[in-house]
C-alpha positions as CSV (number, residue, x, y, z in Angstrom):
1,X,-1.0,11.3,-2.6
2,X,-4.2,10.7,-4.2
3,X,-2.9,7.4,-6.7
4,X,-0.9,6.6,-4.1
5,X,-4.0,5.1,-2.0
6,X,-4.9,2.9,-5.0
7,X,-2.0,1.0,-3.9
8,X,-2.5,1.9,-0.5
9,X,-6.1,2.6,0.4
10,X,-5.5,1.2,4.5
11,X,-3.8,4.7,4.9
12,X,-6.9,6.9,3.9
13,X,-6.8,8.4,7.1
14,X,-3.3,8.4,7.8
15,X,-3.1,11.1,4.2
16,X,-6.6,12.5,4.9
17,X,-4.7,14.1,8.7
18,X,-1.7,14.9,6.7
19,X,-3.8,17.0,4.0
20,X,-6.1,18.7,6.6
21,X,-3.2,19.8,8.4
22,X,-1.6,21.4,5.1
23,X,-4.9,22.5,3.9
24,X,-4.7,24.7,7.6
25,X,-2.0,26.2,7.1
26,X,-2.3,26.8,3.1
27,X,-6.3,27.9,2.7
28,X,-7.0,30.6,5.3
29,X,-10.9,30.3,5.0
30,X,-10.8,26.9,5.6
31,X,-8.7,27.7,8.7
32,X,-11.0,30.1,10.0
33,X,-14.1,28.0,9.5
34,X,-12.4,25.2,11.6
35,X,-11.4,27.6,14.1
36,X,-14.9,29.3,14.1
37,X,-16.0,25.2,14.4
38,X,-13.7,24.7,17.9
39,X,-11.6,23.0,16.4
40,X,-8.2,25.4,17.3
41,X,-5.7,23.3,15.7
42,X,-5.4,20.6,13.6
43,X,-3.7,18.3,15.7
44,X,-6.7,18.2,17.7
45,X,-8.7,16.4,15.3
46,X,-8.3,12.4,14.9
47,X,-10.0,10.5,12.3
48,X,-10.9,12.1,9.2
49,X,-14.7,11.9,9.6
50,X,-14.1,14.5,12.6
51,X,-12.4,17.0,10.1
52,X,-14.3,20.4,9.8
53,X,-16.0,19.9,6.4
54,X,-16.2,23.1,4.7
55,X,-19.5,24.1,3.3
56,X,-19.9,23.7,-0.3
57,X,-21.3,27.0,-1.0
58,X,-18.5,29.0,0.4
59,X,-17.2,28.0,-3.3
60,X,-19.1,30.4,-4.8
61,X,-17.8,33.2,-2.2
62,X,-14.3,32.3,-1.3
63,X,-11.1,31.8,-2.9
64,X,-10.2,27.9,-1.8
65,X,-6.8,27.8,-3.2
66,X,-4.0,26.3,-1.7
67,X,-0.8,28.0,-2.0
68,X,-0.6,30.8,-4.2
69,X,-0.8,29.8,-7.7
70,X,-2.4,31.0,-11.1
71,X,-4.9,28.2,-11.8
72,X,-4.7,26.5,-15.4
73,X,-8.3,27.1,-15.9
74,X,-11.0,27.0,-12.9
75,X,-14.4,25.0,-13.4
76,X,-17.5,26.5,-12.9
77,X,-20.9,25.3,-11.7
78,X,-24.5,25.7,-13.2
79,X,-27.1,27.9,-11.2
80,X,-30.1,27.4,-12.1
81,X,-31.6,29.3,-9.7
82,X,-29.4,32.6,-10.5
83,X,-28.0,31.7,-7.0
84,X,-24.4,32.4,-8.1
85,X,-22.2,29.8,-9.4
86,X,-19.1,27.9,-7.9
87,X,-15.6,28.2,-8.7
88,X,-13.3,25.6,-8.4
89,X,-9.4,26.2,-9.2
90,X,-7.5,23.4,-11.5
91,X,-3.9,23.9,-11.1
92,X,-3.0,21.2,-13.7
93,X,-5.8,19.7,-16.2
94,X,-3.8,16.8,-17.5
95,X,-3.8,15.6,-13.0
96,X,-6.9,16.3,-12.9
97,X,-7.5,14.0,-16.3
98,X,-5.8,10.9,-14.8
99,X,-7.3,11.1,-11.5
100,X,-10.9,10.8,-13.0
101,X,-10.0,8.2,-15.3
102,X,-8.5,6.4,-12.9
103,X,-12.3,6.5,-10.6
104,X,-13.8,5.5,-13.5
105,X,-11.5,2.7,-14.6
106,X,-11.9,1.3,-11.5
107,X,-15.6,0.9,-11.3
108,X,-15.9,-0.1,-15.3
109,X,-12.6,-1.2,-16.9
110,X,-10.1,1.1,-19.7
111,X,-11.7,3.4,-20.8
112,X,-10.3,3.0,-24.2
113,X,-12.1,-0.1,-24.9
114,X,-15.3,1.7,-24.9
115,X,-17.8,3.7,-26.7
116,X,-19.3,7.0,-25.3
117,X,-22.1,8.8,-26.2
118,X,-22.7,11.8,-24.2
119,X,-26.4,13.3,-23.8
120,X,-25.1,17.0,-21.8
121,X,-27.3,19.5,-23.5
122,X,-27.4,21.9,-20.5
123,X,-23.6,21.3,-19.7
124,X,-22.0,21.9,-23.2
125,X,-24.0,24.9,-23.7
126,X,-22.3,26.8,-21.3
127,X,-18.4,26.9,-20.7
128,X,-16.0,25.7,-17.3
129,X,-17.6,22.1,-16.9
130,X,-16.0,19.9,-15.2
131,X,-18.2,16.6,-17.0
132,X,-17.3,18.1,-20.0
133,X,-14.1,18.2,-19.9
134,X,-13.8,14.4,-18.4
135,X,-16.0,12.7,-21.1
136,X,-14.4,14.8,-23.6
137,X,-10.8,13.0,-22.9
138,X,-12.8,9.7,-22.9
139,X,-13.7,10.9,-26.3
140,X,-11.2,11.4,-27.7
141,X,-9.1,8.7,-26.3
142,X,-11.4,5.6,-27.4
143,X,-9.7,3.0,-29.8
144,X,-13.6,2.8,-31.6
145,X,-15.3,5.2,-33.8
146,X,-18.5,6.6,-33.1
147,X,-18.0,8.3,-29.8
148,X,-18.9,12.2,-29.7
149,X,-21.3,14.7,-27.8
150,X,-25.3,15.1,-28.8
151,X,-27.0,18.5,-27.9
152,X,-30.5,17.8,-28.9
153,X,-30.4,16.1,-32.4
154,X,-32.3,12.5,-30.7
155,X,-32.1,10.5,-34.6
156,X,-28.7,11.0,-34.7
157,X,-28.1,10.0,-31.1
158,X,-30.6,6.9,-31.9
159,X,-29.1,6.0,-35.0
160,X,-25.8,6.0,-33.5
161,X,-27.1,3.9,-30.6
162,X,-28.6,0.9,-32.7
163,X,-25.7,1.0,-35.2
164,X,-23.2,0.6,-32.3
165,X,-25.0,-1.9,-29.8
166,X,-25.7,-3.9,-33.3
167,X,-21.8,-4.1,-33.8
168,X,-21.3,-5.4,-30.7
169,X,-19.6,-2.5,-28.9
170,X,-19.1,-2.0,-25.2
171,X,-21.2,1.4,-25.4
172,X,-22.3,3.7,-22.1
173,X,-24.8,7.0,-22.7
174,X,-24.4,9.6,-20.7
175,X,-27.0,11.6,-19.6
176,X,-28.5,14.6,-17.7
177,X,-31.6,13.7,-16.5
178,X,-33.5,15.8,-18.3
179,X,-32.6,15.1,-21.3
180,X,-32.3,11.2,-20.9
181,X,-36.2,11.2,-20.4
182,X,-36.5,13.8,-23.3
183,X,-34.6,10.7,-25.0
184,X,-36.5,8.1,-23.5
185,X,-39.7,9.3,-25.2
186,X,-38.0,9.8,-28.3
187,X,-37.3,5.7,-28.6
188,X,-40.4,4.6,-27.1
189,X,-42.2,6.5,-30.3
190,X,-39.3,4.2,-32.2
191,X,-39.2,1.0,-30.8
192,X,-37.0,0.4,-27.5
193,X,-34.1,-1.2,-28.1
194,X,-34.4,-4.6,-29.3
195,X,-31.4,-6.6,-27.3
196,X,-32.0,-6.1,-23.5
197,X,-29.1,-4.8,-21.9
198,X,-27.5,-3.7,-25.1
199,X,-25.9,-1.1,-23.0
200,X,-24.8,0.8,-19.7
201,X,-26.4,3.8,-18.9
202,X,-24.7,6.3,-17.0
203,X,-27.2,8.6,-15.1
204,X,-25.6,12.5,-13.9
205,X,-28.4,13.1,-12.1
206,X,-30.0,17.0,-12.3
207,X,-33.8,18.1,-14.1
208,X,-31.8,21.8,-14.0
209,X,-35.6,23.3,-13.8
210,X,-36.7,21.5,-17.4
211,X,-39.0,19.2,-15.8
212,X,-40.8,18.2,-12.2
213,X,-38.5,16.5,-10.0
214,X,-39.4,12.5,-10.0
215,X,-38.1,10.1,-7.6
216,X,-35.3,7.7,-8.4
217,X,-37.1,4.9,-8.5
218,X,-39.7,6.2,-11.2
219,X,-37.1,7.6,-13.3
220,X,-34.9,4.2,-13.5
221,X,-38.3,2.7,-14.2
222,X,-38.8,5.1,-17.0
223,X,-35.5,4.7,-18.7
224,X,-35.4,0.9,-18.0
225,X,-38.6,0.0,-19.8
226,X,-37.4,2.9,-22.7
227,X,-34.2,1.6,-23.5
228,X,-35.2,-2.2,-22.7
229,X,-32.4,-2.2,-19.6
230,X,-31.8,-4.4,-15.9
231,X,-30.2,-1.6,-14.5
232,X,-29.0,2.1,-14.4
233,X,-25.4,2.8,-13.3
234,X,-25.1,6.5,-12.0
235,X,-22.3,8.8,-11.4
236,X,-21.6,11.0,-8.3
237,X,-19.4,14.2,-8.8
238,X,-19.6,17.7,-8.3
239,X,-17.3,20.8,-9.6
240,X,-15.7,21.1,-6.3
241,X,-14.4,18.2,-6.3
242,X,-11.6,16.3,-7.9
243,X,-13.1,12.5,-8.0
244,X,-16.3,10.6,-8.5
245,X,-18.2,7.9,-7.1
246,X,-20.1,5.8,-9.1
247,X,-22.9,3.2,-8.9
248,X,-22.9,0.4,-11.3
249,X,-26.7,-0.2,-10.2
250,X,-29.6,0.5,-7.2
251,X,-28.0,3.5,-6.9
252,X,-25.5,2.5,-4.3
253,X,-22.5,4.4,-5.1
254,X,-18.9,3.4,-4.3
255,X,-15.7,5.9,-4.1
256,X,-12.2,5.3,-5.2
257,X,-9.4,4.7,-3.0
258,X,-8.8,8.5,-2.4
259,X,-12.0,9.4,-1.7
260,X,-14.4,8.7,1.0
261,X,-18.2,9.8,2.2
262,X,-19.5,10.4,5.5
263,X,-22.6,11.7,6.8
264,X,-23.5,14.0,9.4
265,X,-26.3,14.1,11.6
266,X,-29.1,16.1,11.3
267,X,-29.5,17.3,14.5
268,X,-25.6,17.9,14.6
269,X,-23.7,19.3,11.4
270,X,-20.4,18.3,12.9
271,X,-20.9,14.5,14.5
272,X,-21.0,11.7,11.9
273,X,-24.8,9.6,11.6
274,X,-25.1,5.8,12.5
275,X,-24.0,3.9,9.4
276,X,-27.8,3.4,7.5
277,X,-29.0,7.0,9.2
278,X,-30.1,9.8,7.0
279,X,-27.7,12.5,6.9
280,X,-26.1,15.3,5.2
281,X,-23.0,14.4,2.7
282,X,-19.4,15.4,3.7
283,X,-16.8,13.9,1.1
284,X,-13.4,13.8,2.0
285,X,-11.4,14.1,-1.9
286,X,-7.5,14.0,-0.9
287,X,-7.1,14.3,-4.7
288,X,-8.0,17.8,-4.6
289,X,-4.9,18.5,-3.0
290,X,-4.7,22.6,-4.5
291,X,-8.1,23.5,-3.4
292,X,-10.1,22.7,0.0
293,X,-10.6,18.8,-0.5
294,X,-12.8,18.4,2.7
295,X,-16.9,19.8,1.6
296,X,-19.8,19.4,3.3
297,X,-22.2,19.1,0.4
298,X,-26.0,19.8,0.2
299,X,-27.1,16.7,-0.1
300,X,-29.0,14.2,2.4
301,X,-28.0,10.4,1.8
302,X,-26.8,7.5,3.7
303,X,-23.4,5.9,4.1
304,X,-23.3,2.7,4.9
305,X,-20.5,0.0,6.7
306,X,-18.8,-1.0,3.7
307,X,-18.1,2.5,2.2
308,X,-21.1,2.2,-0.5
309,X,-23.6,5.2,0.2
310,X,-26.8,6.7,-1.4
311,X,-28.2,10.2,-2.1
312,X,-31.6,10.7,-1.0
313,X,-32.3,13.9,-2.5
314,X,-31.7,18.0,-2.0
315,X,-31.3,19.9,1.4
316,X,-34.5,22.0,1.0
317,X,-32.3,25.4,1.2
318,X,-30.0,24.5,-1.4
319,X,-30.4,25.8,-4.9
320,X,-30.5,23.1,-7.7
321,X,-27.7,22.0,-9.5
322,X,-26.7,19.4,-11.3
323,X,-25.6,16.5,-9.6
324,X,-28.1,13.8,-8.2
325,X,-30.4,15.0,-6.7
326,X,-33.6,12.7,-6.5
327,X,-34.9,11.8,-3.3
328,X,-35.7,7.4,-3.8
């Protein structure tokens, strides 16, 4: 269903009915949240952005499976805040592999014509991530040497850098926040990058409780003037779900075909805000087709008339993980 709407994305709501209405009568949670929302069948419900979206921390207490099957691995979250993490069941990694290439291809090009250098520090020193495993089939699937994962050694990550943008190669960083700063002070002692624009950086989002939360705008300032950049790309994902958004720049992401953002409003978790109106993230992700694909997140943002929308920062009874969560 899911690389079906790549060819078809007029029918997003058209699969997104179809799904809820298996998802009902597959995930019984899910069924008896909606029913515990009003809704008291699944033919009742319309348009997709009317769907019960599922809150995302019932990940962390629930089994959100789909039929009964033994997962090929499951994905699990941080917790920074020794809130519990979030388990998310992957009934077939080498799906769940194309499906994320394919959001990424889509916003950047093949992925085997590029270069990755991976800044995850918090991420690869702990196991069941989700980013991980994504960049880690980028990896290894890049026609051009020099792609790999960085922990905390900043020369050979800078070395790397310089030798690869001086070669000419299409090369994106990836970076936890955190550590991208951590980074950024490490070149500035250096020398910024000579060329400007010499390469995309890929922003993850999360300070996972290493540094004071900036806003947006400071931090693209700070890695801009660092790394002698235009512009910041940023990705949008989260372990319970299957796809990602991405924002080639000003933080204005954009979703793939099967996958789509709406926001509720604050005064009324289960109406959908004005296009432009601050509220909180529901994502609608039919590619997690074995696991609830409809999650209310805990994030505040904006959606806006032509599908783009922005995250705004943290709902302020949500723990800290590590997606983006900077307020602009």
């Amino acid at each position: 269903m899911a690389l079906r709407l790549f060819a078809e994305p007029d029918k997003f709501n058209e699969f997104a009915l179809a799904l809820f209405r298996e998802q009902w009568n597959l995930c019984a949670p899910f069924r008896h949240y909606a029913r515990y929302c009003g809704v008291q069948s699944p033919e009742a419900v319309e348009h997709w952005s009317r769907i019960p979206f599922l809150p995302v921390e019932f990940f962390k207490s629930h089994d959100l499976r789909c039929e009964d099957y033994t997962p090929e691995l499951w994905f699990e979250s941080s917790s920074t805040t020794g809130a519990g993490v979030s388990r998310f069941p992957l009934q077939h990694m080498d799906d769940y592999l194309g499906n994320t290439r394919a959001c990424f291809e889509q916003a950047f090009g093949a992925v085997n014509e590029k270069v990755f250098l991976c800044l995850l520090p918090s991420y690869l020193e702990r196991s069941g991530s989700s980013l991980v495993a994504m960049l880690n089939d980028w990896v290894s699937a890049t026609e051009h040497a020099g792609s790999g994962f960085f922990l905390y050694d900043h020369a050979a990550l800078y070395e790397q850098l310089l030798k690869l943008t001086a070669e000419g190669k299409d090369v994106q960083l990836w970076g936890v926040t955190f550590a991208l700063l951590d980074f950024a002070e490490y070149v500035k002692e250096r020398g910024a990058i000579a060329e400007a624009d010499a390469f995309t950086l890929i922003e993850t989002g999360g300070m996972k409780g290493r540094r004071a939360e900036i806003t947006r705008n400071e931090l693209h300032e700070i890695l801009r003037s660092a790394f002698n950049l235009s512009r910041i790309g940023g990705e949008y994902g989260m372990t319970e779900l299957s796809s990602q958004a991405y924002a080639p720049d000003r933080g204005l992401y954009r979703c793939p075909p099967q996958m789509q953002v709406c926001a509720m409003r604050s005064d009324d978790p289960f109406t959908p805000a004005e296009f432009g109106i601050t509220g909180r993230l529901c994502v609608a992700d039919l590619a997690s087709e074995h696991a609830c694909a409809f999650i209310m997140t805990s994030d505040a943002g904006r959606v806006y008339e032509d599908g783009s929308f922005e995250v705004l920062g943290r709902l302020d009874y949500s723990d800290l993980r590590g997606c983006n969560l900077m307020a602009p």
